[in-house]
N, C-alpha and C positions, 0 to 999 in steps of 0.2 A: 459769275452768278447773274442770271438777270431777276426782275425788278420782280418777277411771279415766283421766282424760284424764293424770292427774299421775303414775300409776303407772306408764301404757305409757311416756312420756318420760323414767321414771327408770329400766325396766330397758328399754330401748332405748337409753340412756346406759351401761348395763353394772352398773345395781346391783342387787344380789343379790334374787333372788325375795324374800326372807323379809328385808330389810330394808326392802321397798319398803312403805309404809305404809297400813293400812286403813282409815284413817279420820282425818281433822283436826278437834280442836279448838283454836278462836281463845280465847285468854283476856287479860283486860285487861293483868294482872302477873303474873310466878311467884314462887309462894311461897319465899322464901329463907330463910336462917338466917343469924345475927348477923354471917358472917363474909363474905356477899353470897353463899354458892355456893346451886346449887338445890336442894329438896326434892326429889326424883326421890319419894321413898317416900309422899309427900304426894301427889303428882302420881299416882302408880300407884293411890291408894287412892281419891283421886275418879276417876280418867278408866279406867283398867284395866278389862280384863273382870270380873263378877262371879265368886265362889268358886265352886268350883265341888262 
């Protein structure tokens, strides 16, 4: 399935234009912190659009 085939299925499903995602990366593990929750701000700063 690619990433247009997944977005028409997900707001065809009813989810919100701007939630529906532009793009997937696969990664082996995510980064977490000692207490198991995830780094979202680690994740933003490799995977995120560049500054702008």
């Amino acid at each position: 399935m690619t990433i247009d085939r997944l977005g028409a299925r997900l707001a065809a499903a009813g989810l919100r234009r701007q939630a529906v995602p532009e793009r997937l990366e696969i990664v082996d593990t995510l980064p977490r912190n000692p207490a198991g929750k995830v780094l979202k701000r680690e994740l933003q700063q490799r995977f995120g659009p560049p500054d702008a």
